[in-house]
C-alpha positions in Angstrom: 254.3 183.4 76.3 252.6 186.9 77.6 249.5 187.3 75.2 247.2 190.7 75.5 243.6 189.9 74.7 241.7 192.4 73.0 238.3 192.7 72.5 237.0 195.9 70.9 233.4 197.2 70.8 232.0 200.0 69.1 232.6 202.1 72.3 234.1 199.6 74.7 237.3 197.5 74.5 238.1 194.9 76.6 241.1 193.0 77.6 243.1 190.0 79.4 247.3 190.0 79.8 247.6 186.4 80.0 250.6 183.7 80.6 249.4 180.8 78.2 252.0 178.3 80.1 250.0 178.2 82.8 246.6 180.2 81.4 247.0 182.3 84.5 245.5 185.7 83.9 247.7 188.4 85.3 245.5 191.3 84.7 242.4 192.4 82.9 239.6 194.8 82.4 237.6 196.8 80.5 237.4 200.5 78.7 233.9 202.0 78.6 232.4 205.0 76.7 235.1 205.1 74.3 234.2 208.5 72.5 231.4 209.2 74.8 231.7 211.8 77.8 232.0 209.1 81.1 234.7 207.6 79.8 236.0 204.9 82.3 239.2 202.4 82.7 238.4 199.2 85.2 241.4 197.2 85.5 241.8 194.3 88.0 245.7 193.1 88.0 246.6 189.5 89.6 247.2 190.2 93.5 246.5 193.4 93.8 243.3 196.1 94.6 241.1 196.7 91.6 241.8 200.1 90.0 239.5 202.7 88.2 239.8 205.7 86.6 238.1 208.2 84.8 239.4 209.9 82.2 238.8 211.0 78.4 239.4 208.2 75.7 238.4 210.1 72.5 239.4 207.3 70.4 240.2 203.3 70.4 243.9 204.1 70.0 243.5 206.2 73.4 241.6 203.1 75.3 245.0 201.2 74.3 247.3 203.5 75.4 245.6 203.3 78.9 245.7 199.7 79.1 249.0 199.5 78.4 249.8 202.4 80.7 247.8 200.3 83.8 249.8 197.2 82.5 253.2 198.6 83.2 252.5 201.2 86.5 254.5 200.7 89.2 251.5 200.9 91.5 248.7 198.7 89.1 250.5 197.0 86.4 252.0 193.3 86.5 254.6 193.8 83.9 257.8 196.2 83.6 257.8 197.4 80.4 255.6 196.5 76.9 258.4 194.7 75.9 257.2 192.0 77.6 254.1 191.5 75.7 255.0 189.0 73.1 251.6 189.0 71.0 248.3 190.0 70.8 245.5 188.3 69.9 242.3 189.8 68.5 238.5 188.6 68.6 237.0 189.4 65.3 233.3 188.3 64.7 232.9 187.4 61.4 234.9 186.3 58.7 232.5 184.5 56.2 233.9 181.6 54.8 237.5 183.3 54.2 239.6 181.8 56.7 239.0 178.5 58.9 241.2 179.6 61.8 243.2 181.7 63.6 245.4 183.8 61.2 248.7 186.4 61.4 247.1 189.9 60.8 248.4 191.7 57.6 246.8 194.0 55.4 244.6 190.9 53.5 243.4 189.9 56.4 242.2 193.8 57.5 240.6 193.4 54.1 238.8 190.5 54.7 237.5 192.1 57.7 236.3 195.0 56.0 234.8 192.9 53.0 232.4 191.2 56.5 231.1 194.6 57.8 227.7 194.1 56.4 227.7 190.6 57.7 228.4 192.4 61.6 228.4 195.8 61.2 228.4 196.3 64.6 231.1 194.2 65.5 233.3 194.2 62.7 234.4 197.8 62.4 234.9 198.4 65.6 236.9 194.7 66.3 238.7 196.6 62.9 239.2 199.8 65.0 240.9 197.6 68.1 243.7 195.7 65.2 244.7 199.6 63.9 244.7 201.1 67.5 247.2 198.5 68.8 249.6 198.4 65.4 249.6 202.0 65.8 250.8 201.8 69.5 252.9 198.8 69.0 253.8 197.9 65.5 256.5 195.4 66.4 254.7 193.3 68.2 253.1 190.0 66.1 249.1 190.8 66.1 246.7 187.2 65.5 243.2 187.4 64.5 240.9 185.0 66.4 237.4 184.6 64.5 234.2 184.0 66.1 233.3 182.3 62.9 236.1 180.0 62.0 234.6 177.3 64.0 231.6 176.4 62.2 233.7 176.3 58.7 233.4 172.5 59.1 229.3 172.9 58.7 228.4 170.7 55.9 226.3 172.7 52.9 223.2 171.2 54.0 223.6 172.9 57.3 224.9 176.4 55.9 223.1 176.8 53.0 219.5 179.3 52.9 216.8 178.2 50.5 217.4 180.9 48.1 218.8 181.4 44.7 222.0 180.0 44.5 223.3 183.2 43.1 223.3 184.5 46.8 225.6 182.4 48.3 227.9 182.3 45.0 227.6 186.3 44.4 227.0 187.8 48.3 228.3 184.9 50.5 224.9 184.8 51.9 225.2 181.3 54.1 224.7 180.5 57.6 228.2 181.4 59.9 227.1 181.3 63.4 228.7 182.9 66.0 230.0 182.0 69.6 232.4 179.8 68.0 235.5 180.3 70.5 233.6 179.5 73.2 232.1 176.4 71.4 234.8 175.3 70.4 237.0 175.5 73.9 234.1 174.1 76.0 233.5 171.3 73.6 237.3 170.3 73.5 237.4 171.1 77.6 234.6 168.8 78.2 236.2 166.2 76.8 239.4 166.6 78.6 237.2 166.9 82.1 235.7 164.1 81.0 238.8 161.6 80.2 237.2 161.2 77.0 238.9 161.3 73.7 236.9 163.9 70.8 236.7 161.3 68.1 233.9 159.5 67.8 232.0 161.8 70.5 228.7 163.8 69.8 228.5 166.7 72.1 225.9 169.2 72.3 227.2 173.0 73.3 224.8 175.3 74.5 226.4 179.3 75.2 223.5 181.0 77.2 223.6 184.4 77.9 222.2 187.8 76.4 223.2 186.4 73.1 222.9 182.9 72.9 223.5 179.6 70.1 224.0 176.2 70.3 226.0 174.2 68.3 226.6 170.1 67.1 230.0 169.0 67.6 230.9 165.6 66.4 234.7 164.3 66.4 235.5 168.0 67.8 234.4 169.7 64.3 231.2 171.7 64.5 228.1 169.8 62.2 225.8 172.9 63.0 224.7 175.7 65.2 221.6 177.5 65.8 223.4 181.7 64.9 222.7 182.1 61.2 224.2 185.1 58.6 224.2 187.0 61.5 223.6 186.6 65.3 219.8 186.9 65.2 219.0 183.9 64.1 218.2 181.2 66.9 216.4 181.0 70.3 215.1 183.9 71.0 217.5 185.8 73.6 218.1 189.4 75.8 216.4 191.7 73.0 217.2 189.7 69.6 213.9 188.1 68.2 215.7 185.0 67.1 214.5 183.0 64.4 210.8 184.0 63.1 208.6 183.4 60.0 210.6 186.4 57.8 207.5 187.0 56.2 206.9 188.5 59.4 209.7 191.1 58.8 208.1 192.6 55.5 204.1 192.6 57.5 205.9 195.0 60.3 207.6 197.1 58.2 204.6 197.9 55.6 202.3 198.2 58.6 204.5 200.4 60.8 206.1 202.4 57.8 209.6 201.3 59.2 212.6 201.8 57.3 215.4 198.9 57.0 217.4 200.3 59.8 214.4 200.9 62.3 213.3 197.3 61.3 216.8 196.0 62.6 217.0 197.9 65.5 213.6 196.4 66.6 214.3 193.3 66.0 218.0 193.7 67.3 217.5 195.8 70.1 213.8 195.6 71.4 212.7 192.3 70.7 213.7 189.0 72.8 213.0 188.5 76.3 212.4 192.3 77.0 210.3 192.4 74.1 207.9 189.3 75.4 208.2 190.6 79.2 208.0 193.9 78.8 210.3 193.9 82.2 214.0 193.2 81.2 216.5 191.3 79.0 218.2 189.9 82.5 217.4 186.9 83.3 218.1 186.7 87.0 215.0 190.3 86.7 213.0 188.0 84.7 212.8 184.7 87.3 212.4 187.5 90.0 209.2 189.1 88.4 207.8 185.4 87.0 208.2 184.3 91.2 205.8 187.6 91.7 203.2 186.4 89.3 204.3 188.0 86.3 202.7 186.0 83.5 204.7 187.5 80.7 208.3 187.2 82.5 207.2 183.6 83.0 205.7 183.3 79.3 209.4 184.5 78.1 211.5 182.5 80.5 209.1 179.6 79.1 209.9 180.7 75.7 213.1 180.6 76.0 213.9 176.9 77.4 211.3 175.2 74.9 213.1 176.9 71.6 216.5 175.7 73.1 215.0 172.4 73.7 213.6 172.1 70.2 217.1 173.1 69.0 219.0 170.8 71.1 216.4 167.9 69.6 217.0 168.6 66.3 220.8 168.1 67.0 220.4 164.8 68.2 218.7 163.1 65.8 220.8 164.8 62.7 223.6 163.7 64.5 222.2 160.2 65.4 222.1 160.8 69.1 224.2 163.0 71.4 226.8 161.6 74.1 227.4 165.2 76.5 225.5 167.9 76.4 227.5 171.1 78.1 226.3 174.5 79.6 228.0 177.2 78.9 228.4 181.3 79.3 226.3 183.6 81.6 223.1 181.7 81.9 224.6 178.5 81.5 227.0 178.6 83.9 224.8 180.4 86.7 221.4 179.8 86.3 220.5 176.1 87.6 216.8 176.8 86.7 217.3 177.0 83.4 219.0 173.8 82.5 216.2 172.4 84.5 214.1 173.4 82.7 215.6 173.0 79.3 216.7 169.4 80.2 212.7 168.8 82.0 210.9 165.8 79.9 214.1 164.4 77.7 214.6 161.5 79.5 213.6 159.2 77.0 216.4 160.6 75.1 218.9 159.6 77.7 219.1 163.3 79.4 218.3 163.4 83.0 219.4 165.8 85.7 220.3 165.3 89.1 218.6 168.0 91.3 221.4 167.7 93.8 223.5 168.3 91.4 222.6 170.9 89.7 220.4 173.4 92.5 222.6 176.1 92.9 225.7 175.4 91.2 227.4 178.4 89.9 230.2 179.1 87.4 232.2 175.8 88.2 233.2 172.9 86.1 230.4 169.6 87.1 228.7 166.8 86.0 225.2 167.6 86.3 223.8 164.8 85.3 221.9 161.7 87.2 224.3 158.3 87.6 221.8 156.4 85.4 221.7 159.3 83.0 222.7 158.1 79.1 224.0 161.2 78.2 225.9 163.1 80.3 225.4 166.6 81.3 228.4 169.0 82.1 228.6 172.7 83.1 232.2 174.2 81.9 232.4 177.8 82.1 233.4 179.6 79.3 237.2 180.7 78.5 237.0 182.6 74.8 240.8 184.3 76.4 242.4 181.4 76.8 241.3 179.9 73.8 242.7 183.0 71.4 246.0 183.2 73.4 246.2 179.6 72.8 245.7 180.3 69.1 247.9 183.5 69.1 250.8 181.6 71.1 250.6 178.6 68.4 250.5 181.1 65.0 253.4 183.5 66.7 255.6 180.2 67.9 255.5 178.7 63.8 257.1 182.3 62.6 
């Protein structure tokens, strides 16, 4: 089956024309400054030279047009006509606790979607804008919605639930979702498979690293917890989200600086995190390079940074009685071998334990990274959110 990936920002959309028989990836690429002046296709189709173009996209609906356009040229596309797109699948952020998977979209589930906005309001409405922009361009074609949140359904209420009124939770659906959870959940069932080993019975330990980053508890394949909370702020803290502090702190700034809700979000949102401790950047690979010239605060964040992961990934063992694999995952994860050093550094009485060789330098590839005496083991498995929602699309559209 031919799935289209979309992924659709508030001024950016992204996309993957998969086959899911052999998860090859015949084309994909990415529409920036959606509304803004700049505007700018990138498409990269399977065997041939990477094309770009700019050109106005006042609306989402435009940014689809052009993909589709690129997907069938003569000269860049890899298919003949739309016709040979048989689905597409959609990556929503949040759907609360409405659905636990992947679902057919109709008008409910556009509903549902819109009932989450204040949940991601910078997600939803635009992932939203993406579902009406392709049913406008191609109504026949079967459309699936992918949740980032569907994942974590399995969370027992002790894991979701805040300590506040009950009322909140029965009255606002205020609970913990997470987020990340197609990537959790294909590297968690991917290490397994790399691994020969069978789900149940098997406690694994997913870290996704990158700008935004969450770790989750996976036991028998189902998630027990993760780090993301109501919305994805809560956690270690990452590229310029505070992740988890006192709250108390949040009423102390705003009385003191006179900020209003919004400004208060935006700080903690947008100017917070590892730019906000270093003062230099929210990239990592800027950060190691101005801690290696003696830049105390790049080093204080990177050091930040690997002890609140640590402290997360310890809490996970012991709620889940002890951890089996612990896998890397996304940008940071997958790249950055200092890092997982440094996160894994001083748990080897809890059966983690690198192997240097191993792990020095290795880049974006699946591995065991862990020492031949290690307990636990320690994979890297790059990330594959695409293949996961095709997957999911090519199931839901197959049982019509």
């Amino acid at each position: 089956m031919i799935v289209l990936v979309i992924n659709a920002g508030s001024s950016s959309l992204k996309y993957q024309l998969l086959d899911t028989q052999d998860g090859r990836v015949m084309a994909k690429g990415l529409c920036e400054r959606i509304g803004i002046a700049g505007s700018r296709l990138k498409h990269e189709p399977e065997g041939k030279e990477k094309y770009v173009v700019e050109t106005p996209m006042p609306t989402h609906q435009t940014a689809v047009q052009l993909v589709l356009d690129a997907l069938v040229s003569p000269e860049h596309g890899v298919i003949k006509s739309m016709k040979e797109i048989d689905a597409v699948g959609h990556r929503i952020l949040n759907c609360a606790d409405y659905y636990t998977q992947s679902v057919l979209i109709d008008d409910d589930v556009k509903e549902t979607i819109r009932k989450c906005f204040s949940f991601a309001p910078l997600h939803n409405p635009a992932n939203l804008m993406g579902i009406e922009a392709c049913q406008e361009i191609m109504p026949d074609i079967p459309m699936v919605a992918a949740f980032d949140t569907s994942f974590h359904q399995t969370m027992p209420p002790q894991a979701y639930m805040y300590g506040l009124p009950y009322r909140y939770y029965e009255e606002k659906h205020i609970r913990r979702y997470g987020a990340h959870g197609t990537s959790h959940h294909y590297v968690s069932q991917r290490a397994a498979e790399f691994l020969g080993k069978d789900q149940e019975g098997l406690r694994m330990i997913t870290l996704h690293l990158g700008n935004g980053s969450s770790i989750s508890a996976v036991k028998d394949g189902k998630c027990q917890d993760t780090s993301m909370g109501l919305t994805p702020l809560e956690g270690p803290l990452m590229g310029t989200r505070c992740g988890s502090i006192d709250p108390a702190i949040v009423v102390n700034i705003m009385e003191q600086e006179k900020l209003n809700p919004q400004e208060m979000d935006h700080l903690m949102n947008k100017e917070s995190g590892v730019l906000g401790i270093s003062g230099v950047s929210s990239d990592f690979r800027d950060l190691e390079e101005a801690a290696q010239a003696d830049n105390t605060r790049a080093q204080l964040a990177l050091d930040m940074f690997s002890y609140q992961c640590k402290k997360i990934l310890g809490s996970y063992v012991f709620a889940m009685g002890g951890v089996d694999v612990l896998v890397f995952t996304a940008g940071i994860g997958e790249n950055d071998c200092n890092t997982r050093a440094a996160i894994c550094a001083g748990l080897e009485d809890l059966g983690i334990k690198l192997d240097p060789a191993k792990n020095d330098g290795l880049r974006g590839k699946e591995a065991v990274i862990s020492a031949d005496d290690s307990k636990v083991t320690v994979v890297v498995i790059p990330t594959n959110e695409e293949l996961m929602i095709a997957r999911d699309t090519e199931a839901i559209v197959k049982s019509l």
